[in-house]
C-alpha positions as CSV (number, residue, x, y, z in Angstrom):
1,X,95.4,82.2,163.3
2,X,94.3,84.3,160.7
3,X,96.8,86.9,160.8
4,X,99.4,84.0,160.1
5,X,97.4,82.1,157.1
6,X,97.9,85.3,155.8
7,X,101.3,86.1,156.3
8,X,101.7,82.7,154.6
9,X,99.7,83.4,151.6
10,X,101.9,86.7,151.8
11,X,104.9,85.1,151.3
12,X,104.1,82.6,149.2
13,X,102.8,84.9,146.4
14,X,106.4,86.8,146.8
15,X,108.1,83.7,146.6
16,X,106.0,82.9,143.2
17,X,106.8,86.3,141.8
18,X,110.3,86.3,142.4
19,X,111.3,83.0,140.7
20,X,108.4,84.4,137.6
21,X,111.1,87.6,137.6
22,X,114.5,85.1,137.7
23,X,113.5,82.8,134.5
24,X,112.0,86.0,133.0
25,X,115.7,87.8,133.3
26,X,117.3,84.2,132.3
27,X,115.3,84.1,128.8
28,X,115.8,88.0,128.1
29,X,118.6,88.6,125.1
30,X,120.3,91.2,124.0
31,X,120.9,90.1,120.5
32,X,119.3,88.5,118.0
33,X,121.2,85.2,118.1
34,X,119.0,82.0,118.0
35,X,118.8,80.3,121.7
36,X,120.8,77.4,122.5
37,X,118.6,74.6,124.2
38,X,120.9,73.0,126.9
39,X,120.8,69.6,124.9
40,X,121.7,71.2,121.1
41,X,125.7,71.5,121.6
42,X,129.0,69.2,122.4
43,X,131.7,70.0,123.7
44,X,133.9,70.8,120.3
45,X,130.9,71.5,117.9
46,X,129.8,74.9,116.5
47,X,126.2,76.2,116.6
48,X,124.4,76.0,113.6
49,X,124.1,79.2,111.9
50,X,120.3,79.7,110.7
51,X,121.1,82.2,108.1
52,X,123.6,79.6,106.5
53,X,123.1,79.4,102.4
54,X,123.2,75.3,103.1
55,X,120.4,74.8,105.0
56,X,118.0,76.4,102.3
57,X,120.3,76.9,99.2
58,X,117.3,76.8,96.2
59,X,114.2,78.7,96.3
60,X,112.1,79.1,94.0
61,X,109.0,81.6,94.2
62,X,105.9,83.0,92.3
63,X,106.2,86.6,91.9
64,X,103.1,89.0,91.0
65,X,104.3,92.1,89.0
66,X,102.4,95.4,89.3
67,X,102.5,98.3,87.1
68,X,101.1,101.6,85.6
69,X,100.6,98.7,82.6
70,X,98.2,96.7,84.5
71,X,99.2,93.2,86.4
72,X,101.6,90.3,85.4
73,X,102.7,86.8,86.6
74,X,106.1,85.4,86.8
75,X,108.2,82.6,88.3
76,X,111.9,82.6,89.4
77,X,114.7,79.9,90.9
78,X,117.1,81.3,93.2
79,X,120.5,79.4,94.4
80,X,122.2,81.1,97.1
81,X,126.4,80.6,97.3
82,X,127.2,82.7,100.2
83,X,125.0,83.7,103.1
84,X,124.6,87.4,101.3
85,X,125.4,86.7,97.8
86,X,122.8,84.4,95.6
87,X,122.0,84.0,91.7
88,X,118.7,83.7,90.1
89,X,116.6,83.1,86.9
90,X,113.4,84.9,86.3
91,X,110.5,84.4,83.4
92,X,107.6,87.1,83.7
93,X,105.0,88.1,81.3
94,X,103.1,91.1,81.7
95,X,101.0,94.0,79.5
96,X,102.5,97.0,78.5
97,X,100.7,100.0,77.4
98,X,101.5,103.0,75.0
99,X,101.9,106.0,77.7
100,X,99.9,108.5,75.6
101,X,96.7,106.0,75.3
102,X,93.8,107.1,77.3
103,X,90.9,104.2,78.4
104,X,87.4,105.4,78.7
105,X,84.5,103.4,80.2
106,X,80.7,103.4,78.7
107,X,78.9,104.8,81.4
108,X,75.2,102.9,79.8
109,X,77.6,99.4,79.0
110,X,80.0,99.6,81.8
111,X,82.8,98.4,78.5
112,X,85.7,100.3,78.6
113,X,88.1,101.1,75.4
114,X,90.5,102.7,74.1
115,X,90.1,105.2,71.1
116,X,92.9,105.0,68.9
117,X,94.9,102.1,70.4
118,X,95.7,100.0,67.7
119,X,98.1,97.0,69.3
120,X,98.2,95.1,72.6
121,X,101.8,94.4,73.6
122,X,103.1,91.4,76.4
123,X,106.3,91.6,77.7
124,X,108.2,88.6,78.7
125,X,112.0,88.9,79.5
126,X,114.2,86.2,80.3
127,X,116.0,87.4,83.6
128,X,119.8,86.5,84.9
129,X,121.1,88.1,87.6
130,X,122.5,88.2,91.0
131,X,121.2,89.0,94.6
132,X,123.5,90.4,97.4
133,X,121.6,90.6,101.1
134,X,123.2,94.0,102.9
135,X,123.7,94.8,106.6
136,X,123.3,91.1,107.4
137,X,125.2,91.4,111.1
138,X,123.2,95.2,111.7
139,X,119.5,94.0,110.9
140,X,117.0,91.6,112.4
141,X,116.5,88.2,110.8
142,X,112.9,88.9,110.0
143,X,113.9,92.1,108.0
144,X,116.3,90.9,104.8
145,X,117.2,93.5,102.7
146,X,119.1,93.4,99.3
147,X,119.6,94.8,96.2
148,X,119.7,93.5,92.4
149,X,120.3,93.3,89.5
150,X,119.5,91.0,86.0
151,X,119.9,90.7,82.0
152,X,118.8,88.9,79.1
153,X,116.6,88.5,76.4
154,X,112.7,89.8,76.0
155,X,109.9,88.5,74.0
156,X,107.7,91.5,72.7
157,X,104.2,89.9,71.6
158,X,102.2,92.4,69.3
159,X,98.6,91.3,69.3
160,X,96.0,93.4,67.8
161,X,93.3,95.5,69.8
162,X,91.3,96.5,66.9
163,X,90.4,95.2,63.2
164,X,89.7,97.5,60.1
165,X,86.3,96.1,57.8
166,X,86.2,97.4,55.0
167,X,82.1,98.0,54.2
168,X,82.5,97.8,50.7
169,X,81.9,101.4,49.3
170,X,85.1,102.3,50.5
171,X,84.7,103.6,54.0
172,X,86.2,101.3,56.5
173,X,84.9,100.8,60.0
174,X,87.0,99.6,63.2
175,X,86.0,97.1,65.3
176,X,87.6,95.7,69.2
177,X,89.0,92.5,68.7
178,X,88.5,90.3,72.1
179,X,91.5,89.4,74.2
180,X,91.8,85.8,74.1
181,X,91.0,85.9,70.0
182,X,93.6,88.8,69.1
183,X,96.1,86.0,71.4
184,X,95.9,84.0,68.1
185,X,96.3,86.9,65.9
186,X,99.7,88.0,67.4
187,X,103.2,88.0,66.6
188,X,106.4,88.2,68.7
189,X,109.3,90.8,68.4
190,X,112.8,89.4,70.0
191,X,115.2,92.2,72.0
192,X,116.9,92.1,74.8
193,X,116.7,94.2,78.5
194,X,117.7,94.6,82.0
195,X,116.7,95.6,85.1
196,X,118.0,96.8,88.5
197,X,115.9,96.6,91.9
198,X,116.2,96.8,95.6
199,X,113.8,95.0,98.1
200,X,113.6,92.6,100.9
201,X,112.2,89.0,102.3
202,X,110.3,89.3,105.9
203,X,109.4,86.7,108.5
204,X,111.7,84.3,110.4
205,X,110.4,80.9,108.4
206,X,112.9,80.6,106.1
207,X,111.4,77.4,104.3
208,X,108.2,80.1,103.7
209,X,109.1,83.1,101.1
210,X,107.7,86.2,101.2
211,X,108.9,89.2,100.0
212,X,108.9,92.5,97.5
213,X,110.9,93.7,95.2
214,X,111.2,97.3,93.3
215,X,112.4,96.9,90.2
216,X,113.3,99.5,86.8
217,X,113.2,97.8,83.9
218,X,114.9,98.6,80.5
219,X,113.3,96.9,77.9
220,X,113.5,99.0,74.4
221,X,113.4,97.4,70.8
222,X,115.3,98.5,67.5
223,X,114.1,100.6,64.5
224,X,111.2,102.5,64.7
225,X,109.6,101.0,67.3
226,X,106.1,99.2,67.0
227,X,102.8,100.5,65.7
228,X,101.0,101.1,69.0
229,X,98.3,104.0,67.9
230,X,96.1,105.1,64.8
231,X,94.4,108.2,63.6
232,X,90.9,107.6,64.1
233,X,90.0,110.3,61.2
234,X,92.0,108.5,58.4
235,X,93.4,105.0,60.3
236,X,97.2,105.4,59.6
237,X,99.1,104.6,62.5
238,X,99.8,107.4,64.4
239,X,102.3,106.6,66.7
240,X,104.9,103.7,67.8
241,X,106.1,102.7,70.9
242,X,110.3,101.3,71.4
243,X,110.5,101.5,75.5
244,X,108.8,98.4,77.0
245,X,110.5,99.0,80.3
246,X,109.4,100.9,83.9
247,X,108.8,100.9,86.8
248,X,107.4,97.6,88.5
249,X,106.7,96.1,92.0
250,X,107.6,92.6,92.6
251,X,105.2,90.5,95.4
252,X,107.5,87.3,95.9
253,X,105.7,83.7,97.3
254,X,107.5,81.0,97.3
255,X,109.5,78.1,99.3
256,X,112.8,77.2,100.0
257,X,114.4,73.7,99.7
């Protein structure tokens, strides 16, 4: 008797195994198609395709900016018109820096500055471009590359980082001027720039956007440029600064509608 319980239990565990391996080997794909439910198509009707620019044609996203310059913020609206190509407007502001500054930090304080740095500068371009998504039919749907490109005008706001007093027997003395008071202070330069970039959006929620983008800026304005350093021995300006442009990674978050 309990040589044949056993053999039951036997072949009931086989029996349990063998259908586990069948619906395995039924929900296996090869590709990366979406799966069909048995109830989601008629006779006649095409399957929906998810990638399709009419399911989620606008997006619009909050993109974080990183550079050698520091940090900025930006937003951007996105209308896609094929399932690879899209267009887009971007506004950004972020800090630019004179590349031959040097900052230095008080070790008794803990304040940092900058000796001879005479102007703060934000950048904030204007951005038109277009978006085209590449190997579309060769790449998995959580992994969406594309590359670039935009134009238009830039907003180059000169703010003062430090003020000259004059003492009154003739020897004049600099001083830091704070952030948010040298904001009041400031005054904007128009020009105009460009950029070209390559990146990519991951996950498979589409309605959810993430993303990053590497972008090269070309931001540059006329003339001689802007006064961006001084001589600390006699306080002439010592050097100015024309290219506002770099090199700058893009973190995208946003939503798609």
């Amino acid at each position: 008797m309990v040589h044949r319980n056993g053999l039951r239990l036997l072949c009931a565990v086989v029996l349990v195994l063998a259908a586990s391996f069948t619906a395995l080997s039924q929900t296996n794909r090869t590709g990366w198609e979406p799966i069909q439910g048995p109830d989601t198509l008629r006779a006649g009707q095409e399957p929906v395709d998810p990638t399709s620019p009419g399911l989620y044609p606008n997006v619009w996203s909050i993109d974080i900016l990183i550079s050698n310059d520091g940090f900025g913020l930006g937003g951007s609206y996105r209308r896609s018109f094929t399932q690879d190509l899209s267009g887009f407007v971007s506004l950004s502001v972020s800090e630019s820096k004179d590349e031959r500054e040097f900052e230095y930090i008080d070790p008794y304080y803990g304040v940092s500055y900058t000796p001879g740095k005479l102007n703060r500068f934000l950048v904030m371009p204007l951005m038109v471009g277009v978006q085209l998504r590449l190997f579309r039919e060769d790449i998995v749907d959580t992994f969406r590359p594309y590359i670039n490109a935009g134009a238009g005008p830039a907003m180059i706001y000169q703010m003062p980082y430090v003020e000259f007093i004059d003492r009154g027997d003739g020897v004049k003395t600099e001083e830091q001027v704070e952030f948010f008071k040298s904001i009041g202070r400031g005054h904007p330069q128009y020009t105009a720039g460009g950029f070209i970039g390559f990146g990519s959006n991951f996950g498979t929620e589409r309605s959810n956007i993430f993303g990053v983008n590497f972008r090269y800026y070309m931001t540059y304005v006329f003339g001689e440029g802007l006064p961006s350093l001084y001589d600390v021995r006699t306080g002439n300006v010592s050097a100015t600064k024309k290219s506002f442009g770099g090199f700058v990674i893009s973190l995208n978050i946003g939503m798609a509608l």
